[in-house]
N, C-alpha and C positions, 0 to 999 in steps of 0.2 A: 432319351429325350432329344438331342441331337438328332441322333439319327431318323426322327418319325420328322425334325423340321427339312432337313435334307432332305428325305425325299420328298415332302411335300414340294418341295422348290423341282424337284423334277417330276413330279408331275404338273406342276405350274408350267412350264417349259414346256412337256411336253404338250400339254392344251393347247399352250400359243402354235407352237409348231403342225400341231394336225388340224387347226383352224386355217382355212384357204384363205388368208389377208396377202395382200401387195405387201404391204407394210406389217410390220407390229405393232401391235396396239398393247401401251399397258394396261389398258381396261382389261383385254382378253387374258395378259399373265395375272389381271388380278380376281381374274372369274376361276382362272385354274387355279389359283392359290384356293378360291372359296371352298372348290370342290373336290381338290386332295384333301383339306380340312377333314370335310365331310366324307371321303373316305377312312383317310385314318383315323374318323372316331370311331366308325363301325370297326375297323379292323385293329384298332389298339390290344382288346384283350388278348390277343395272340402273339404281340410283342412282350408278353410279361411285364411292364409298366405302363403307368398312367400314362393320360393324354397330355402332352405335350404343350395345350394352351391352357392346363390347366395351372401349370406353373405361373404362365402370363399375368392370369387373370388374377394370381395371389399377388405377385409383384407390382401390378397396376392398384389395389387394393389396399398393399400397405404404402404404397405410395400417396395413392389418396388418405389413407389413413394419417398417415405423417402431416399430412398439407393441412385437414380438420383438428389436427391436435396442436398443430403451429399456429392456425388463427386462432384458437379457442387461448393458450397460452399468452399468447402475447398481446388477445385483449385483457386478461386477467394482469398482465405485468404494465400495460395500459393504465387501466383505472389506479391500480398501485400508486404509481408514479403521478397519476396527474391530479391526487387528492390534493390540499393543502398542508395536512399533516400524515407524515409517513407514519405507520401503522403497521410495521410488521416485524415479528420476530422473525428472523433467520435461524436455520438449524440443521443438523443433519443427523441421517436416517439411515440403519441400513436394510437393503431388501433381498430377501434370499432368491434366486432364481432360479425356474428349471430349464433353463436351457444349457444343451451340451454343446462343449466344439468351438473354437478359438475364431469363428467365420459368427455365429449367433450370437454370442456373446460381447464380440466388437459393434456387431450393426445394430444391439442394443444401447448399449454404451454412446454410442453415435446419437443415434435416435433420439435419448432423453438428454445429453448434451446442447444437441443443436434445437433441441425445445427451450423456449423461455421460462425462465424461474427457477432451471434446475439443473444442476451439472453433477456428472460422477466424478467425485474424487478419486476414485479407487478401486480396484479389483482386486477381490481376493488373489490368493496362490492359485487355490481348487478353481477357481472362474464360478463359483456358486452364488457369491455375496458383492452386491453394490454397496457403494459408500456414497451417497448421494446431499449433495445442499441443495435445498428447499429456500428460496426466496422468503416465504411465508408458511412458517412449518405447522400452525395452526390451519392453513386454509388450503395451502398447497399440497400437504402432505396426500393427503387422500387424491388430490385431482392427478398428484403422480402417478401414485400408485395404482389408480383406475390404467392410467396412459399405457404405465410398465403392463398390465396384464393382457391389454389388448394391443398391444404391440409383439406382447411374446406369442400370441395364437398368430399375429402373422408373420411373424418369422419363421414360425414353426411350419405356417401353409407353403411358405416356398422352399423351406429348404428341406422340408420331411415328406 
């Protein structure tokens, strides 16, 4: 994957370079950037791995995903908070996971931490099982656990 952005950057280079400007223009390295693209997606199957911005586009994805699951959270912990009368039990939950690998299982761990209404207390030895508190375990539990499952398909789109 490295190596198909590398060279994309030289043939970016090289576009600038064999276009006749006084000057360089980074419009021009960013036409050659377009069009190494467009090279090495036709010519990726011959490197034996995926396309190189397809990683991007998973990273950019669960990025956004994180950002829709933050406003969606922390309007729920919102209204929580600004009833008159507090109305929630707390509790905790645990969820088994299929993610392998000390890299997936940390940016999970992250991920539902830095979401409102819900932190992991704990990770198994195996790294299979969260220990998770639920702000509101009647009404959150589920909203987690939706978050945990499409969080783990995009952790899974970048790192697999």
């Amino acid at each position: 994957m490295a190596m198909q952005f590398i060279l994309n950057l030289f043939i970016a280079a090289l576009w600038l370079l064999l276009q006749d400007e006084v000057t360089p223009q980074f419009s021009t390295f960013l036409m050659g950037f377009v069009v190494g693209m467009g090279i090495l997606y036709v010519m990726h199957r011959f490197y034996g791995t995926q396309f190189y911005m397809r990683r991007v586009f998973s990273i950019i994805k669960l990025l956004w995903l994180f950002n829709w699951e933050l406003f969606l959270s922390s309007y729920s912990v919102l209204r929580q908070i600004t009833t008159p009368k507090l109305n929630i039990t707390p509790g905790i939950f645990t969820y088994k996971t299929v993610l392998k690998g000390d890299w997936e299982i940390t940016a999970l761990a992250l991920l539902l931490t830095l979401t409102p209404g819900s932190v992991v207390m704990e990770v198994s030895e195996e790294g299979d099982v969260f220990y998770i508190h639920a702000m509101d375990i009647e009404q959150s539990k589920d909203a987690v656990i939706r978050s945990i499952g499409k969080f783990e398909q995009a952790i899974m789109e970048v790192t697999r």
